[in-house]
GUKOL-740449 format. One record per residue (C-alpha): residue number from 1; residue in three letters; x, z, y. Coordinates in steps of 0.05 Angstrom, whole numbers, m for minus. Layout:
# residues N
+-----+------+--------+--------+--------+
: pos : code :      X :      Z :      Y :
+-----+------+--------+--------+--------+
: NUM :  ALA :      X :      Z :      Y :
...
+-----+------+--------+--------+--------+
This chain:
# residues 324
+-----+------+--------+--------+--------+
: pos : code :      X :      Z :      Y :
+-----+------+--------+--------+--------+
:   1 :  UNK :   m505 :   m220 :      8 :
:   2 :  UNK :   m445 :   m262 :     45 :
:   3 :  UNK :   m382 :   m247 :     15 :
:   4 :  UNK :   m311 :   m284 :     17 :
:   5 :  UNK :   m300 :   m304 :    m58 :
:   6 :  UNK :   m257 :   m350 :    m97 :
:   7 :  UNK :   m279 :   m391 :   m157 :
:   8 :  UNK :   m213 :   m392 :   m185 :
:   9 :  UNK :   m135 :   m380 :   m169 :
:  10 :  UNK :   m117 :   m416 :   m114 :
:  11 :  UNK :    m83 :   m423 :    m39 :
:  12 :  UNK :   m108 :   m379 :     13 :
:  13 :  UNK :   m158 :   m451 :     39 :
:  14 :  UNK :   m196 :   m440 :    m29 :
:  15 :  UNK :   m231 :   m374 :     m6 :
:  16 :  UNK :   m297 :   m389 :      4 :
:  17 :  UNK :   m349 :   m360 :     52 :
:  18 :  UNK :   m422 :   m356 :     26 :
:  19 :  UNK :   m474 :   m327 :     m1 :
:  20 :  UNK :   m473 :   m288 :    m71 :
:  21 :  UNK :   m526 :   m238 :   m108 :
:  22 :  UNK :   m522 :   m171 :    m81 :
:  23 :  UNK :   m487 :   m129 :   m133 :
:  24 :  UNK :   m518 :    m71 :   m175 :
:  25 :  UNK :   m493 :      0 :   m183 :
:  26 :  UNK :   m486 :     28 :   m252 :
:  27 :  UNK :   m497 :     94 :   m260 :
:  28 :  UNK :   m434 :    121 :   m241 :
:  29 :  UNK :   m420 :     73 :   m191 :
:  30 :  UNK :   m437 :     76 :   m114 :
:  31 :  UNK :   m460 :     12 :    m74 :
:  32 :  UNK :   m428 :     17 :     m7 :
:  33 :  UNK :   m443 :    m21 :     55 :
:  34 :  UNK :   m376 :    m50 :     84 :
:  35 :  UNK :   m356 :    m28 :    151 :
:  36 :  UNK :   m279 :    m47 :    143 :
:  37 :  UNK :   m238 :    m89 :     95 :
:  38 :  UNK :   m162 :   m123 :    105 :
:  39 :  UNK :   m113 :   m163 :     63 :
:  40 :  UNK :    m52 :   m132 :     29 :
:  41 :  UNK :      5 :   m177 :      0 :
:  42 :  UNK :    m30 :   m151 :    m75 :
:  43 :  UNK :    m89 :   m191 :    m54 :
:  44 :  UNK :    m62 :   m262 :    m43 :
:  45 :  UNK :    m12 :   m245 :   m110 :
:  46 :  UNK :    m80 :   m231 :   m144 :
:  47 :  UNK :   m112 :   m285 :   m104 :
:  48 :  UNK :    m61 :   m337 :   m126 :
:  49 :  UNK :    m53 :   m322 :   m196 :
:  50 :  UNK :     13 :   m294 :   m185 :
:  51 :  UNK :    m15 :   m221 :   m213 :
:  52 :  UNK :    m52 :   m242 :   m265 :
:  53 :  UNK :   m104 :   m200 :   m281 :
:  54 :  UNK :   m180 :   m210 :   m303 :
:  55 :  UNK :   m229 :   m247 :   m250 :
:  56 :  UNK :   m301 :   m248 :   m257 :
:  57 :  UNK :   m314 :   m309 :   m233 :
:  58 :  UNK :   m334 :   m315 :   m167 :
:  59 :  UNK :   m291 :   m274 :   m153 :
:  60 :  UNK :   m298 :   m225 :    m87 :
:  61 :  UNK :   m222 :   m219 :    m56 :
:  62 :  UNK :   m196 :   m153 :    m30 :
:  63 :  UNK :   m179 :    m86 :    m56 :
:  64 :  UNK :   m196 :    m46 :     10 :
:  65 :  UNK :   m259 :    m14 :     55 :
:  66 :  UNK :   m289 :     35 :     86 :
:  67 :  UNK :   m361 :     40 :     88 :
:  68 :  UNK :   m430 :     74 :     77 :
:  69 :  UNK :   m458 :     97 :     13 :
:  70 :  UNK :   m529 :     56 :      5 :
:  71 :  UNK :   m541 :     84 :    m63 :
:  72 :  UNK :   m504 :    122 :   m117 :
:  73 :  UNK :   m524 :    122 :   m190 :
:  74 :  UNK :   m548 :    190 :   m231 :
:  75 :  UNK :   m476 :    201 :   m252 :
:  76 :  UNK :   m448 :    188 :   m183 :
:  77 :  UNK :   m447 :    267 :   m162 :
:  78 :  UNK :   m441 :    295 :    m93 :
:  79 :  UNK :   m450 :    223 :    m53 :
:  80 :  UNK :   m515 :    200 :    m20 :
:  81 :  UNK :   m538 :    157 :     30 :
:  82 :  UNK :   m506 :    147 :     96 :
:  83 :  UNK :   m438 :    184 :     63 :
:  84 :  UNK :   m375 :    151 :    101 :
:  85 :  UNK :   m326 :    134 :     49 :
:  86 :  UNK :   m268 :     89 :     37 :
:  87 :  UNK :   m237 :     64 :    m43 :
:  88 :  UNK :   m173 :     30 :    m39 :
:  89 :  UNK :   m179 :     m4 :   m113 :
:  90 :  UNK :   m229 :    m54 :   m115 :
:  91 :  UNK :   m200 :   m125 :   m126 :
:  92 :  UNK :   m164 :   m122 :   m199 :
:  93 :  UNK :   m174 :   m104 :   m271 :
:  94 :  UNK :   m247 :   m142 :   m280 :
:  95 :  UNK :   m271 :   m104 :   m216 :
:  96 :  UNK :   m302 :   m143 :   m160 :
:  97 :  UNK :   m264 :   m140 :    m94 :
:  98 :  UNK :   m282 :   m113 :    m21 :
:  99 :  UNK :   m287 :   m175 :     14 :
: 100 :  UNK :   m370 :   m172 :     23 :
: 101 :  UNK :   m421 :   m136 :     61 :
: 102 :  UNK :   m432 :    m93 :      2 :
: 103 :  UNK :   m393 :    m73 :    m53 :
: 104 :  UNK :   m401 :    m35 :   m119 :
: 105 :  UNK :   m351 :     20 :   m128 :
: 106 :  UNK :   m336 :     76 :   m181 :
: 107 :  UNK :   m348 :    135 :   m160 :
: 108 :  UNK :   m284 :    164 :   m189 :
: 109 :  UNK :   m247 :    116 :   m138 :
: 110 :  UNK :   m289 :    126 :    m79 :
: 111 :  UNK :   m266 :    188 :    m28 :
: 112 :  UNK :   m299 :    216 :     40 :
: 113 :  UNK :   m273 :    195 :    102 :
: 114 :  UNK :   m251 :    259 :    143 :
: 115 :  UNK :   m291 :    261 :    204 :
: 116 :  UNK :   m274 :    230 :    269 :
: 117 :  UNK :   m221 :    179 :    229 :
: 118 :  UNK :   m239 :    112 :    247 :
: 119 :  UNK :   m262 :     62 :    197 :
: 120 :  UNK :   m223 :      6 :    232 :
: 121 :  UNK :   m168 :     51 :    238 :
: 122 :  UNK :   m160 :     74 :    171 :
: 123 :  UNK :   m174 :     16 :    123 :
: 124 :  UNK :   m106 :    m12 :    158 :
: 125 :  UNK :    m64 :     51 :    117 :
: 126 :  UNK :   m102 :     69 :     59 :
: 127 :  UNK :    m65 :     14 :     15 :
: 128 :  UNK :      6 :     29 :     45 :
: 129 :  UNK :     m2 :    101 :     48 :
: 130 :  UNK :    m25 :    114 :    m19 :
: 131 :  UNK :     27 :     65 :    m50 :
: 132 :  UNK :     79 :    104 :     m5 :
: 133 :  UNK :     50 :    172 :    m32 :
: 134 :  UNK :     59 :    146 :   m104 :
: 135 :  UNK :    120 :    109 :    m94 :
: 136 :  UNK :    154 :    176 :    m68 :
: 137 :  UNK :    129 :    239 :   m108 :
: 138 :  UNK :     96 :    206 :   m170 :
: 139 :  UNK :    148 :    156 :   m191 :
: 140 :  UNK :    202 :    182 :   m142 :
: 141 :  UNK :    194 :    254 :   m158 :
: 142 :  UNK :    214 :    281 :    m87 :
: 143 :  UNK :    232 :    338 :    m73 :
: 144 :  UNK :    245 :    385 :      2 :
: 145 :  UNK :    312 :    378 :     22 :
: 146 :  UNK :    330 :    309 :    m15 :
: 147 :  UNK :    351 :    247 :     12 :
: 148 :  UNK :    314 :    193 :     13 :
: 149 :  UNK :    333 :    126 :     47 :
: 150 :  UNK :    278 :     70 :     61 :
: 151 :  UNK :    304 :      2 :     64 :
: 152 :  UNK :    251 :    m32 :    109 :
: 153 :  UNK :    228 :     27 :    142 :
: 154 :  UNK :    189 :      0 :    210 :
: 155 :  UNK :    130 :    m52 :    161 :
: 156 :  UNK :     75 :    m19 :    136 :
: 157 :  UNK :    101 :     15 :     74 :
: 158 :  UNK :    161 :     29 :    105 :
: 159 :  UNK :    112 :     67 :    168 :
: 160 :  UNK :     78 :    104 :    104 :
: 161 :  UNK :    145 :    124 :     74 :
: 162 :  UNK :    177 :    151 :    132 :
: 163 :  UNK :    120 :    198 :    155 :
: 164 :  UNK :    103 :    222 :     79 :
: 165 :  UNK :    181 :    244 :     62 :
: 166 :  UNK :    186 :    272 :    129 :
: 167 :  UNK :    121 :    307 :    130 :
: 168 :  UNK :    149 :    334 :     56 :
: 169 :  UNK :    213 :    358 :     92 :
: 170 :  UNK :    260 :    305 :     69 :
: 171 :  UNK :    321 :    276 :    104 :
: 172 :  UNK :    298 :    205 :    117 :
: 173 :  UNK :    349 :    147 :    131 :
: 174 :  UNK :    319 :     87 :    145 :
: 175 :  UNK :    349 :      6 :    147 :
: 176 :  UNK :    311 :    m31 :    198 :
: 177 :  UNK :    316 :    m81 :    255 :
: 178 :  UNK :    343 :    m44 :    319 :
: 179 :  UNK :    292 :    m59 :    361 :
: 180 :  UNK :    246 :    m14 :    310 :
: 181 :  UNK :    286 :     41 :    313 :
: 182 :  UNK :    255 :     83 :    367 :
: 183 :  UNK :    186 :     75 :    322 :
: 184 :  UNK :    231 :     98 :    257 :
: 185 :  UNK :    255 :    161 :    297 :
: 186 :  UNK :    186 :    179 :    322 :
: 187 :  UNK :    147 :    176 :    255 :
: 188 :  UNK :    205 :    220 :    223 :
: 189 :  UNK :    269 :    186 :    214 :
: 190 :  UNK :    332 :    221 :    219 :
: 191 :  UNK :    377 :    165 :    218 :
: 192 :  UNK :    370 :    100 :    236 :
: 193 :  UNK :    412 :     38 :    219 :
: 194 :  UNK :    411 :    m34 :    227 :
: 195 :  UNK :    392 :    m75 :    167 :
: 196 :  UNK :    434 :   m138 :    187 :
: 197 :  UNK :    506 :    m88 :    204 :
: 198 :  UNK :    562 :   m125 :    157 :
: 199 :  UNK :    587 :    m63 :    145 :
: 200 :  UNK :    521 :    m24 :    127 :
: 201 :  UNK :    539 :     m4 :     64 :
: 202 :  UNK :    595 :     28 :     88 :
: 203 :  UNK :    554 :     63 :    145 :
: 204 :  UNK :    500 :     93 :     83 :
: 205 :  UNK :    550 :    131 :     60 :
: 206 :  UNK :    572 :    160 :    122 :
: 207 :  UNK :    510 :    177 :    134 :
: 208 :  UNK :    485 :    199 :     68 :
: 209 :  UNK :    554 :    242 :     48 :
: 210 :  UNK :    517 :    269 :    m14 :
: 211 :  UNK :    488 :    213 :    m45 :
: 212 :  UNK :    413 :    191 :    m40 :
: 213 :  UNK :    365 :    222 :    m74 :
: 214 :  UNK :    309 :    173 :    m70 :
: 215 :  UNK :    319 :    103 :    m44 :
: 216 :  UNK :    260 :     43 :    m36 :
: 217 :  UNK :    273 :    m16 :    m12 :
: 218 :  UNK :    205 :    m49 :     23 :
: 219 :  UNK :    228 :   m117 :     30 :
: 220 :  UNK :    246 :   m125 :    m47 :
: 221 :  UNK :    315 :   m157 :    m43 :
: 222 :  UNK :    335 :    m87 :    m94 :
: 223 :  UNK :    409 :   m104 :    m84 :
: 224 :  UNK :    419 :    m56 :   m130 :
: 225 :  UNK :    491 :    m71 :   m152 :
: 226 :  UNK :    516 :    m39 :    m98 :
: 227 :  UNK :    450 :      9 :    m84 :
: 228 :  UNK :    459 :     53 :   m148 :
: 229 :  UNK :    533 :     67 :   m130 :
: 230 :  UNK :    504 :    105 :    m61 :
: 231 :  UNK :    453 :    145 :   m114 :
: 232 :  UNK :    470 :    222 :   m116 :
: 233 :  UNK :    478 :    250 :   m189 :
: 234 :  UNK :    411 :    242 :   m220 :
: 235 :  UNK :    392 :    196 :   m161 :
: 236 :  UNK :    328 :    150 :   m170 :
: 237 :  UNK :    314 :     77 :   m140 :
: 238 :  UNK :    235 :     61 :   m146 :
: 239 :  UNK :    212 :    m11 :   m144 :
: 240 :  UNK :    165 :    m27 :   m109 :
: 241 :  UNK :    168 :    m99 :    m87 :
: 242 :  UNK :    198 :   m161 :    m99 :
: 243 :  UNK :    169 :   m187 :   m160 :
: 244 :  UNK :    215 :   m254 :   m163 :
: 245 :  UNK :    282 :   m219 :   m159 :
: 246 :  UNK :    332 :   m214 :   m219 :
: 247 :  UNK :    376 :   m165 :   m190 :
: 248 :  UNK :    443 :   m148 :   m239 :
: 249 :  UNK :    440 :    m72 :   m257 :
: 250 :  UNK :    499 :    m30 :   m262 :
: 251 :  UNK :    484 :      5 :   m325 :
: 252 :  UNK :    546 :     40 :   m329 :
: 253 :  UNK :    537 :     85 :   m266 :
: 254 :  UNK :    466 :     91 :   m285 :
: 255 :  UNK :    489 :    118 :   m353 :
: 256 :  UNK :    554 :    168 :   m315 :
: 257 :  UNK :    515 :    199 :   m265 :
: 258 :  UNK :    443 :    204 :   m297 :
: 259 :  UNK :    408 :    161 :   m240 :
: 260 :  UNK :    351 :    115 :   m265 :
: 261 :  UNK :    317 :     55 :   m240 :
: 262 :  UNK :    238 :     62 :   m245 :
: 263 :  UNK :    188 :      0 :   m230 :
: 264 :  UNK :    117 :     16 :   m192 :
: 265 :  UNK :     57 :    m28 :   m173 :
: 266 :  UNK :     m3 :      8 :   m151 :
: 267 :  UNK :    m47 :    m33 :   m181 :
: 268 :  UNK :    m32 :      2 :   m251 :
: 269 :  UNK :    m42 :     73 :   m218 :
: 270 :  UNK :    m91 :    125 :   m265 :
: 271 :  UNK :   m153 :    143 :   m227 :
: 272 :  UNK :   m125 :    211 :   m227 :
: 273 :  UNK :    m61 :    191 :   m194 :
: 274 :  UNK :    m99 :    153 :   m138 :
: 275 :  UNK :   m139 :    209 :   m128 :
: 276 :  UNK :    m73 :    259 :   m118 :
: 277 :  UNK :    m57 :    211 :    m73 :
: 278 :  UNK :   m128 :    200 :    m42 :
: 279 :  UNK :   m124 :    275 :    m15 :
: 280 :  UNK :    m55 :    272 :     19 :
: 281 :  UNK :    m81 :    209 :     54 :
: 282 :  UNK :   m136 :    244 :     85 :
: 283 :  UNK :   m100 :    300 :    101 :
: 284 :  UNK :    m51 :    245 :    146 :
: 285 :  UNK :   m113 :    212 :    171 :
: 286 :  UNK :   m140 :    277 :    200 :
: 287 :  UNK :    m72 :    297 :    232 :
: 288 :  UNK :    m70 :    235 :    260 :
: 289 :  UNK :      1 :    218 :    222 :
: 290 :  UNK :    m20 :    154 :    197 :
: 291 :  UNK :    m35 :     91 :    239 :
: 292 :  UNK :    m26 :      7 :    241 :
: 293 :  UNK :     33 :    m16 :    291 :
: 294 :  UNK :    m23 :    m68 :    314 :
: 295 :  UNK :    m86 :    m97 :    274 :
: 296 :  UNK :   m124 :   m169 :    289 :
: 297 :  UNK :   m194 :   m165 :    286 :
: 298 :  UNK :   m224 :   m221 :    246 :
: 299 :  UNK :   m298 :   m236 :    221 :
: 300 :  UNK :   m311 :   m242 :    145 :
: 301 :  UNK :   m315 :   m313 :    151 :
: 302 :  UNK :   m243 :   m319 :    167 :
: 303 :  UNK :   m220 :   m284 :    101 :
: 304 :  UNK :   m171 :   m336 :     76 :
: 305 :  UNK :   m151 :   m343 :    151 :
: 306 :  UNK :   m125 :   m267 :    140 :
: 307 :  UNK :    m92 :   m290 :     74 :
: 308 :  UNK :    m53 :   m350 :    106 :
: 309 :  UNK :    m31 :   m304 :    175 :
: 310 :  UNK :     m5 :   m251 :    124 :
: 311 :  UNK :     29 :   m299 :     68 :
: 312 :  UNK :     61 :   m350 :    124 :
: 313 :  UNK :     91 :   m283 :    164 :
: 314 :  UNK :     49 :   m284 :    227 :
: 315 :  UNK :     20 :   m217 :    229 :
: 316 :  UNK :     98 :   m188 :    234 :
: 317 :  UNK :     80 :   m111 :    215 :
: 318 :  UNK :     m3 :   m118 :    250 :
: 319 :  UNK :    m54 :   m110 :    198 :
: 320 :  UNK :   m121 :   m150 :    198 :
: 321 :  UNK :   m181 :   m113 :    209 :
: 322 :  UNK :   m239 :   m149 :    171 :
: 323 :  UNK :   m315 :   m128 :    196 :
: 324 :  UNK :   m372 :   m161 :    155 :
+-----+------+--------+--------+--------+
């Protein structure tokens, strides 16, 4: 079986490309045949060493696909053969990643693929939707009617986030380069302002009168010593990026106006969780609410080419498409 596989943490020119034992299902796994696979940021932090979490050694890279059940095992219920399906949590925890022409799965973490979605098409959201979907009414606790402001609202997260909260029937405000604002407005966006404005704190709370509800900042600079003071009462910031940042927090408004601070990484979701998730997902796939800016079509082979595009900033909001 030719996979793309590391034999330690490294730089994205240590992936290798080569041969390895076809893996085995247990019996409440699934072996899937790999139509689709891409490259999140989580995969070159776990790649790296920067996420440290257990590696069986090699170690397959990726936490994405979509592909074809080839077998499932007795305790695998309700999948067989030739079953389109897609997991978005291989990669991390001791499990074996996606990058391969077959992969071993857990059933509990494998879901259908709706018909007429893509494969190509969806493997590029299932990672940023579902951490958007978690991010928002999981740790974020979102409700209709609320506020929520995405800082970083045109990437791939910031895509998810918009479309979710507005599909939920949320006032969205949304920081982002102007020349992404016509793609804010048209995946749900009711305000749109300019990340780079001098004056753009000073324009959020024009625009958000009330406070914000829920706020997520994408790009992880969580200035949040001047964020919490735009919080509504019981206002709530979620995490979600930028793992190297020591941001000062302002305990004392935090403490006044019961707002909170909450940290979330999807690679610590519950299967449960990621299957809540899983369903609105698929929902968004079918309606067609849920779709890459651009992708780049790569082979297999060219795995840590896909790591280097993404960590160097070349794909600028495309996602890789990866076909073994």
């Amino acid at each position: 079986m030719r996979a793309a596989y590391i034999e330690g943490p490294g730089s994205a020119a240590d992936i290798r490309f080569g041969d390895l034992p076809a893996p085995r299902p247990g019996p409440t796994d699934v072996l899937v045949d790999v139509i689709a696979t891409t490259v999140n940021p989580v995969d070159t932090f776990v790649r790296s060493g920067a996420f440290p979490t257990p590696l069986p050694l090699p170690f397959v890279v990726g936490r994405d696909l979509v592909g074809r059940v080839a077998e499932a095992g007795p305790g695998a219920a309700g999948l067989r053969a030739g079953d389109l399906v897609w997991c978005n949590s291989l990669g991390y925890d001791g499990r074996q990643g996606s990058a391969a022409e077959q992969a071993v799965v857990p059933a509990a973490r494998l879901y259908r693929l709706p018909v007429g979605v893509d494969p190509g098409e969806a493997v590029t959201v299932l990672h940023p939707a579902a951490t958007a979907y978690l991010a928002l009414f999981v740790h974020g606790r979102l409700r209709p009617g609320e506020t929520v402001l995405v800082a970083g609202g045109a990437g791939n997260v910031g895509t998810a986030l918009v479309a979710l909260a507005a599909t939920a029937g949320a006032r969205v405000v949304v920081t982002a380069s102007t020349a992404d604002h016509d793609h804010c407005r048209r995946n749900g966006a009711a305000v749109t302002l300019d990340y780079r404005a001098p004056d753009l704190a000073d324009r959020l709370r024009a625009a958000c009168p009330d406070g914000v509800d829920v706020y997520l900042d994408t790009a992880g600079r969580n200035e949040l010593e001047w964020v919490v003071d735009l919080l509504a009462l019981r206002g709530r910031v979620v995490v979600l990026a930028g793992g190297a940042h020591r941001p000062a927090l302002p305990v004392a408004e935090l403490y006044r106006n019961d707002r909170s601070v909450v940290g979330f990484v999807i690679s610590h979701a519950t299967v449960p969780e990621l299957a809540e998730a899983a369903r609105t997902v698929n929902r968004l796939l079918t309606a067609g609410r849920l779709a890459a800016r651009g992708t780049v079509e790569l082979p297999l082979s060219e795995m840590g080419e896909a790591h280097r595009m993404l960590e160097a900033g070349e794909l600028r909001g495309r996602r890789v498409v990866v076909r073994p």
